[in-house]
PDB file as gemmi writes it, atoms N, CA and C in Angstrom:
CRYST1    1.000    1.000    1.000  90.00  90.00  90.00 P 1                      
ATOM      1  N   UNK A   1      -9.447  12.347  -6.539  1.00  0.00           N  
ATOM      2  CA  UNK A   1      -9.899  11.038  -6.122  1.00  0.00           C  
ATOM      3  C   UNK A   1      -8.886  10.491  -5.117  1.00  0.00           C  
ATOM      4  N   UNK A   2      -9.377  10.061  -3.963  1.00  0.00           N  
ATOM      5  CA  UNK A   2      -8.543   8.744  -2.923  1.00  0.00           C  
ATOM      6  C   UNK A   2      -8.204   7.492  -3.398  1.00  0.00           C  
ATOM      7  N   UNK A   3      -7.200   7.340  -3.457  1.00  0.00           N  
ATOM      8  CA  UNK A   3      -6.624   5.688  -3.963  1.00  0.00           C  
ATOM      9  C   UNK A   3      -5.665   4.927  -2.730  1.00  0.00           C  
ATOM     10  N   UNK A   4      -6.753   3.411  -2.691  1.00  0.00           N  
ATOM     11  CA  UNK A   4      -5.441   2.905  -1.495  1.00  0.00           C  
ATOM     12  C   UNK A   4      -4.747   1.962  -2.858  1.00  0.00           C  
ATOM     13  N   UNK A   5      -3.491   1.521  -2.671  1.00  0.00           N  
ATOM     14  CA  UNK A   5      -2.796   1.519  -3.444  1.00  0.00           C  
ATOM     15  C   UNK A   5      -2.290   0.111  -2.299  1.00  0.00           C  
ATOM     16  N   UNK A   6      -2.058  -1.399  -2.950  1.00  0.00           N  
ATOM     17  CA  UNK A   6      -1.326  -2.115  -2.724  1.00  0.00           C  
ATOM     18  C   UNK A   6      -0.287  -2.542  -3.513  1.00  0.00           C  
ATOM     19  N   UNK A   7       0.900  -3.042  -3.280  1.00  0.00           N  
ATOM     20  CA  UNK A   7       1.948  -3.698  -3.956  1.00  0.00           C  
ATOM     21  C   UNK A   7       2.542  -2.540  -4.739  1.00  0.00           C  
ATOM     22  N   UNK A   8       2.303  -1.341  -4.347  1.00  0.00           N  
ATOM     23  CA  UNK A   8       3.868  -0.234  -4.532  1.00  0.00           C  
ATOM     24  C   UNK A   8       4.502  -0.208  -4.309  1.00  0.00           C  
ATOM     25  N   UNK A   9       5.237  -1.197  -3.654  1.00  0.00           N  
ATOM     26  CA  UNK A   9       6.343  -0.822  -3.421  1.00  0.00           C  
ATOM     27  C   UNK A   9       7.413  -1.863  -4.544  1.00  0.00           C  
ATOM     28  N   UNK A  10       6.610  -2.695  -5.375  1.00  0.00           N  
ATOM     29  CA  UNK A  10       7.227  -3.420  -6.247  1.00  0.00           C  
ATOM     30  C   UNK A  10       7.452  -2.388  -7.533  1.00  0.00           C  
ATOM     31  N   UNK A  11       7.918  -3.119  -8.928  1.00  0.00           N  
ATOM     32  CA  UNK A  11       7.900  -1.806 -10.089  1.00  0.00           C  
ATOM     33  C   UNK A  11       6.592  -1.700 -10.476  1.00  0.00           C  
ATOM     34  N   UNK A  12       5.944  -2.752 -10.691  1.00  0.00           N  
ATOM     35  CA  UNK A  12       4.676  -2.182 -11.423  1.00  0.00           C  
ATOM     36  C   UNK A  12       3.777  -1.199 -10.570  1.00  0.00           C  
ATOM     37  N   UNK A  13       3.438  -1.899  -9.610  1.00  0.00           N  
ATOM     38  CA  UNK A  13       2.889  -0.974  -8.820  1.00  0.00           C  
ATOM     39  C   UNK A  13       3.220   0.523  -8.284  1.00  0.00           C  
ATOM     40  N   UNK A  14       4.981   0.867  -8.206  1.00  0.00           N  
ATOM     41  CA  UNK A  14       5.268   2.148  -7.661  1.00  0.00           C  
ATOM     42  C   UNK A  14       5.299   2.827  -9.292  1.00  0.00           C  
ATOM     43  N   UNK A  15       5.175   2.241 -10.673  1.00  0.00           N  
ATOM     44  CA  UNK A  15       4.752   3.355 -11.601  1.00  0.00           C  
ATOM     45  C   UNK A  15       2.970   2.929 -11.701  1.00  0.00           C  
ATOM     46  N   UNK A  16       2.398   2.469 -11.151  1.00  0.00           N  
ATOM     47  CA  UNK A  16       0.733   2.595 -11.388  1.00  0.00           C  
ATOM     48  C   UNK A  16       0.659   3.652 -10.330  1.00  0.00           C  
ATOM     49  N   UNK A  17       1.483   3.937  -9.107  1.00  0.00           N  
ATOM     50  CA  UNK A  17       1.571   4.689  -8.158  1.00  0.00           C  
ATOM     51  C   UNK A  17       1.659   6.409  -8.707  1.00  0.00           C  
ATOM     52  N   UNK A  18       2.721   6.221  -9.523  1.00  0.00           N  
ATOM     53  CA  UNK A  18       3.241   7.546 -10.022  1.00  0.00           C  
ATOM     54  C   UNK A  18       2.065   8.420 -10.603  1.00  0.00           C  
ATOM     55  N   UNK A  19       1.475   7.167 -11.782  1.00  0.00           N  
ATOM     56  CA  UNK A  19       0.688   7.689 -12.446  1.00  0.00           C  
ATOM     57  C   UNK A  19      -0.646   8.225 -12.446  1.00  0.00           C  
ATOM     58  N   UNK A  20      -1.164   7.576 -10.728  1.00  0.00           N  
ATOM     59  CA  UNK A  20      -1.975   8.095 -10.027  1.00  0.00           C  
ATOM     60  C   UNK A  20      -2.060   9.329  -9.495  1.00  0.00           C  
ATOM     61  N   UNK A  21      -0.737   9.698  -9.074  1.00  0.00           N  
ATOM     62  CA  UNK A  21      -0.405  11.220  -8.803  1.00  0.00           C  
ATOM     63  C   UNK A  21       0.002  12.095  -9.507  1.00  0.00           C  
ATOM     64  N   UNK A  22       0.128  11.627 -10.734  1.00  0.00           N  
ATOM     65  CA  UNK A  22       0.583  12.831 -11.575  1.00  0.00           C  
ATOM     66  C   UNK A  22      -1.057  13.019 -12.230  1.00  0.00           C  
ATOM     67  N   UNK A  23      -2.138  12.027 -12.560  1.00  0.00           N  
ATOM     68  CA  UNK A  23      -3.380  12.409 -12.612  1.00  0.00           C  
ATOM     69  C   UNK A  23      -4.044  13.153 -11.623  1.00  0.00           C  
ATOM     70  N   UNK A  24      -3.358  13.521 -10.628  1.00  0.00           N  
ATOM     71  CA  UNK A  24      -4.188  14.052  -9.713  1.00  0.00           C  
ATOM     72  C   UNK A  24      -5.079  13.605  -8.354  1.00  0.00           C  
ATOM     73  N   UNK A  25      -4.510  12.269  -8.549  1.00  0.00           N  
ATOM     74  CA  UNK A  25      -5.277  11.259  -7.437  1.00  0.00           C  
ATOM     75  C   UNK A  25      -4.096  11.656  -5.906  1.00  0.00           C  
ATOM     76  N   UNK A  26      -5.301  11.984  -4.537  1.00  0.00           N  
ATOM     77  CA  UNK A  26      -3.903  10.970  -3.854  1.00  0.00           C  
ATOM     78  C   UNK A  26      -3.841   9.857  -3.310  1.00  0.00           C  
ATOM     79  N   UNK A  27      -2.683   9.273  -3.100  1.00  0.00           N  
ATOM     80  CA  UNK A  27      -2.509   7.911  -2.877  1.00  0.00           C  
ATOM     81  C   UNK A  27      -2.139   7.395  -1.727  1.00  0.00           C  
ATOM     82  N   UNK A  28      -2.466   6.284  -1.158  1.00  0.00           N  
ATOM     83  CA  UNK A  28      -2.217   5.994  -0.161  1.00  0.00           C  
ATOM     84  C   UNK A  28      -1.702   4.737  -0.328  1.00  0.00           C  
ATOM     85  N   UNK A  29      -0.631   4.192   0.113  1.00  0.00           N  
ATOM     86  CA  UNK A  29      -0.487   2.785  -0.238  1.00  0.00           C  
ATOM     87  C   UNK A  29       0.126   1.852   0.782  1.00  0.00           C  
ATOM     88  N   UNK A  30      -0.289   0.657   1.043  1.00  0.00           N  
ATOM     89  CA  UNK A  30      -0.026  -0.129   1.972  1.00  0.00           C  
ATOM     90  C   UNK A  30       0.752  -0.840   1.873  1.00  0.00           C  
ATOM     91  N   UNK A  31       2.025  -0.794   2.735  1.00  0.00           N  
ATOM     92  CA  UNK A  31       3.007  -1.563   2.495  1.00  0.00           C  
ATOM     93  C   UNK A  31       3.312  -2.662   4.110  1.00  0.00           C  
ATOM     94  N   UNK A  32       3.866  -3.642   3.746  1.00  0.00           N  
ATOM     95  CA  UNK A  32       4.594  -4.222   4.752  1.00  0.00           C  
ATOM     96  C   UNK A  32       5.139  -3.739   5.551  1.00  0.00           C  
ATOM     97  N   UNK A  33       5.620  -4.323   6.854  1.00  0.00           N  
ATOM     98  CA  UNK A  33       6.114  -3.692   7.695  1.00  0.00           C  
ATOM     99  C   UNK A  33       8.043  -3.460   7.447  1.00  0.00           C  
ATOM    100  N   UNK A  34       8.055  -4.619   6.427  1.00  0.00           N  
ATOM    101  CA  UNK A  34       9.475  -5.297   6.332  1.00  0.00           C  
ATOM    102  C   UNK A  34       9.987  -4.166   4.761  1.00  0.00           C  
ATOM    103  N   UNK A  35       8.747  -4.046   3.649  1.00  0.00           N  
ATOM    104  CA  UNK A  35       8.765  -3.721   2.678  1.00  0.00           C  
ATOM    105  C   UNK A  35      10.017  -2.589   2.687  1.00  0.00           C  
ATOM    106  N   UNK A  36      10.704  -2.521   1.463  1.00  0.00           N  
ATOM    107  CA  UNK A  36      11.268  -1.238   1.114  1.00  0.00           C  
ATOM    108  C   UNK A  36      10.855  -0.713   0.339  1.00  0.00           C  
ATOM    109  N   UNK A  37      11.404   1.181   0.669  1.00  0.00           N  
ATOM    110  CA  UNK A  37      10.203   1.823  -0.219  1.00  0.00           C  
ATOM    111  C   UNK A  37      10.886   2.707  -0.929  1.00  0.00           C  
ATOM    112  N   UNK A  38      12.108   1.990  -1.575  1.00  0.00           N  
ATOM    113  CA  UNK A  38      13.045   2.595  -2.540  1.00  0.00           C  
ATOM    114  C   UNK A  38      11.973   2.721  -4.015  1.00  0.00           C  
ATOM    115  N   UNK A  39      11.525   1.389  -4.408  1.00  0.00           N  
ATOM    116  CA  UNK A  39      10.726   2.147  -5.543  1.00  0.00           C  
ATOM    117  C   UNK A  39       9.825   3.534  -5.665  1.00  0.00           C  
ATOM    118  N   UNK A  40       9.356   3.912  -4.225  1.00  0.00           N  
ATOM    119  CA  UNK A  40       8.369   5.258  -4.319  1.00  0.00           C  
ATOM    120  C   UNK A  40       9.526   6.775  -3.834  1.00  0.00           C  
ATOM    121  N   UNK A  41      10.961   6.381  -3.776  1.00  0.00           N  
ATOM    122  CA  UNK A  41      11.184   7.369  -3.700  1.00  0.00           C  
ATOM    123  C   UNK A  41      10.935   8.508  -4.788  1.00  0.00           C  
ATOM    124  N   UNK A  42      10.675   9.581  -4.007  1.00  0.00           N  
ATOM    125  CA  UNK A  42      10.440  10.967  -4.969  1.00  0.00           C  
ATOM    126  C   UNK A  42       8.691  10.828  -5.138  1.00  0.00           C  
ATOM    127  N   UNK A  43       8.512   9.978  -4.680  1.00  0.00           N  
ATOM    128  CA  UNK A  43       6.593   9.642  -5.618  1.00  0.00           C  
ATOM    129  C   UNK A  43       6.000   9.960  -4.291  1.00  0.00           C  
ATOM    130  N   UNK A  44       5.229  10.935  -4.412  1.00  0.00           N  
ATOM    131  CA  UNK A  44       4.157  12.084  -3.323  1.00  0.00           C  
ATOM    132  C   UNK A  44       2.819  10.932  -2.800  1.00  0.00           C  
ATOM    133  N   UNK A  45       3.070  10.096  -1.863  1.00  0.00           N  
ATOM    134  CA  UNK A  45       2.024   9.268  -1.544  1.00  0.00           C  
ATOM    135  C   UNK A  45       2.414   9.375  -0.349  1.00  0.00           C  
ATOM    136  N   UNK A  46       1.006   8.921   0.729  1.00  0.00           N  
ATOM    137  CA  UNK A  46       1.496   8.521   1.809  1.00  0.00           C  
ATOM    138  C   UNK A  46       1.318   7.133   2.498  1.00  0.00           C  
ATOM    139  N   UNK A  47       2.303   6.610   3.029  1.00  0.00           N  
ATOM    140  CA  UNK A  47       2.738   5.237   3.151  1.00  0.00           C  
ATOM    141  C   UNK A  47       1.809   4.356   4.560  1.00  0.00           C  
ATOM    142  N   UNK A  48       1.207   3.914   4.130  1.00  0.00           N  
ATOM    143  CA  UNK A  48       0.721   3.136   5.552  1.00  0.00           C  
ATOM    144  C   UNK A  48       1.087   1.734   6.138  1.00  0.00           C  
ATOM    145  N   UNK A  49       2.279   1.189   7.036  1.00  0.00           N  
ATOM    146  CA  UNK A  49       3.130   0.379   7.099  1.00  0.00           C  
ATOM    147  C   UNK A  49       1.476  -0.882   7.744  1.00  0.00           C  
ATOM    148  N   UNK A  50       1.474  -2.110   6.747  1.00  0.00           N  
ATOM    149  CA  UNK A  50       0.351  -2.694   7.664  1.00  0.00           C  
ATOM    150  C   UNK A  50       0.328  -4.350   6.496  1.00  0.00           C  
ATOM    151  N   UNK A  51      -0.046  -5.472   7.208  1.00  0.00           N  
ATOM    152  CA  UNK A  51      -0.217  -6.362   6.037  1.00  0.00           C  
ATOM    153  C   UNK A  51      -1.906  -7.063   6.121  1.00  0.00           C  
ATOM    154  N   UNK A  52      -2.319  -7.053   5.301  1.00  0.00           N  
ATOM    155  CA  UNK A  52      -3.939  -7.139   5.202  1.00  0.00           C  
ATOM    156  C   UNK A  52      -4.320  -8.652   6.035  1.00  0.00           C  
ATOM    157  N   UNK A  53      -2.881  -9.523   5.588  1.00  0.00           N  
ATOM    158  CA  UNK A  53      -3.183 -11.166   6.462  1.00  0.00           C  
ATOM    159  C   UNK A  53      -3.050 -10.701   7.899  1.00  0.00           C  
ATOM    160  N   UNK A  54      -2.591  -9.650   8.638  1.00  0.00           N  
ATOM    161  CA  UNK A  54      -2.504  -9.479  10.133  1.00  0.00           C  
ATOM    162  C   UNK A  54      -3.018  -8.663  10.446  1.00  0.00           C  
ATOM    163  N   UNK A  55      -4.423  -8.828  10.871  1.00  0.00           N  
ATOM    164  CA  UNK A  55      -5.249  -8.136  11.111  1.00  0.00           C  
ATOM    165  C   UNK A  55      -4.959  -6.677  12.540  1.00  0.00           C  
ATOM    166  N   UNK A  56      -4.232  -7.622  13.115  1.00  0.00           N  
ATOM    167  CA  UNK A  56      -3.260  -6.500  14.308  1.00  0.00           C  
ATOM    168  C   UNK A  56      -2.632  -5.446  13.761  1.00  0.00           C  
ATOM    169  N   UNK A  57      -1.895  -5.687  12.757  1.00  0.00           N  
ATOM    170  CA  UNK A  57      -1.642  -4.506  11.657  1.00  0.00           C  
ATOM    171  C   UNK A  57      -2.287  -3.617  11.276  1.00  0.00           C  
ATOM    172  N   UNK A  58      -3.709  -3.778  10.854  1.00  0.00           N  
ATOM    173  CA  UNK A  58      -3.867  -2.774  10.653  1.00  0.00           C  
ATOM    174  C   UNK A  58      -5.013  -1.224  11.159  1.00  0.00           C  
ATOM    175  N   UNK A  59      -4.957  -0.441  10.574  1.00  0.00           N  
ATOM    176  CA  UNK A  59      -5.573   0.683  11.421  1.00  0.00           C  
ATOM    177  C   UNK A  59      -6.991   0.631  11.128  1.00  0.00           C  
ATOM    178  N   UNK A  60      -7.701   0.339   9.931  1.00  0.00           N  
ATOM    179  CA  UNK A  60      -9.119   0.030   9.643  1.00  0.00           C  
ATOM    180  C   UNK A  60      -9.728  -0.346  10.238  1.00  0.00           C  
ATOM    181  N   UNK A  61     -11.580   0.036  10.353  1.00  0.00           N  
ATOM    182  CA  UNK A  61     -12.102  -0.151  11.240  1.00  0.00           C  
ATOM    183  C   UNK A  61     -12.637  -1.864  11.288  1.00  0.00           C  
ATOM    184  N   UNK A  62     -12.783  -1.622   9.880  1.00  0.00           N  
ATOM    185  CA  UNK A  62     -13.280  -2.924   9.239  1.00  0.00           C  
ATOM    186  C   UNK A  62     -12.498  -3.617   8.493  1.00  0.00           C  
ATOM    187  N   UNK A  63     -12.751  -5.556   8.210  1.00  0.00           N  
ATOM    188  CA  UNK A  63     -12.054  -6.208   7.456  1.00  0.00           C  
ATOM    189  C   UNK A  63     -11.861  -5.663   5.887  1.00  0.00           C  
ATOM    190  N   UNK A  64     -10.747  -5.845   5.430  1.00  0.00           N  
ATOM    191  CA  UNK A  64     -10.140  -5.576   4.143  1.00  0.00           C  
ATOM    192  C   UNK A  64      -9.572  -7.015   3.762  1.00  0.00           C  
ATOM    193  N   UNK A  65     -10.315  -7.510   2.736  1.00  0.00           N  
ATOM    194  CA  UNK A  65      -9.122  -8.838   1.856  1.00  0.00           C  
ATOM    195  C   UNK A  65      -9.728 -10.047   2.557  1.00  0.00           C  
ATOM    196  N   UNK A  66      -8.420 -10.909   2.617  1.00  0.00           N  
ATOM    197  CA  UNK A  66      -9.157 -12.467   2.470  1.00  0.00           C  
ATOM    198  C   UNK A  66      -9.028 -12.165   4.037  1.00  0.00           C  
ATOM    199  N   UNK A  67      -9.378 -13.551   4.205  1.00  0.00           N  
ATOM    200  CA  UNK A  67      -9.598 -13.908   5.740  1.00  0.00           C  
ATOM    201  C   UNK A  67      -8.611 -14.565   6.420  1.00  0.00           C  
ATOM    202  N   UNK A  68      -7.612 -14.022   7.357  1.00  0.00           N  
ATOM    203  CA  UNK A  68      -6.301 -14.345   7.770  1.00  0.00           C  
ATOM    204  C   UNK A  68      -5.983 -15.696   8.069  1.00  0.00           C  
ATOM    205  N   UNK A  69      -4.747 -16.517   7.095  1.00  0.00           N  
ATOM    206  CA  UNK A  69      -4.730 -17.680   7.262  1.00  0.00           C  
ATOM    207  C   UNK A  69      -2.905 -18.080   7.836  1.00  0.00           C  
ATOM    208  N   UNK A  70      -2.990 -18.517   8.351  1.00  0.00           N  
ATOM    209  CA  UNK A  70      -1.339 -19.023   9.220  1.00  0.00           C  
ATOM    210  C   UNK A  70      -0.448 -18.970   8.303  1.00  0.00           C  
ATOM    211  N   UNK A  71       0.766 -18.431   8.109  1.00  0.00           N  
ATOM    212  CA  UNK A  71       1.539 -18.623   7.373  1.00  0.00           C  
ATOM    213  C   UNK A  71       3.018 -19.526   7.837  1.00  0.00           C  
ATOM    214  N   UNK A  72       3.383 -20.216   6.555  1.00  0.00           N  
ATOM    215  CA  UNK A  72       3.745 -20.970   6.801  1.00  0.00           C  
ATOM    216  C   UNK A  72       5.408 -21.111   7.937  1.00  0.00           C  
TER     217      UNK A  72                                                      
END                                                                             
């Protein structure tokens, strides 16, 4: 199975990450541009640097998530 995977790079998420790949899934997970990705070291995913509020970010053809609002 394909999994996009947000907020791995925090703890919960880089072990919901793990556990995706050790089931056999692979993973793809979207991180910030700024994010560090010390929690997924060693963890077999591949990383797509992008943030869902900046739509310039990212590589999709189509909208993903809420609808981009100014930050503060």
């Amino acid at each position: 199975m394909d999994v996009l995977l947000t907020g791995a790079t925090g703890f919960v998420g880089a072990n919901v990450a793990r556990v995706l790949v050790a089931d056999g899934c692979r993973v793809r997970v979207l991180a910030r541009p700024a994010s560090s990705l010390g929690a997924l070291e060693g963890c077999r995913v591949e990383v797509v640097r992008g943030d869902i509020l900046e739509p310039a970010h990212s590589d999709c053809p189509g909208r993903v998530g809420p609808e981009p609002r100014p930050r503060p």
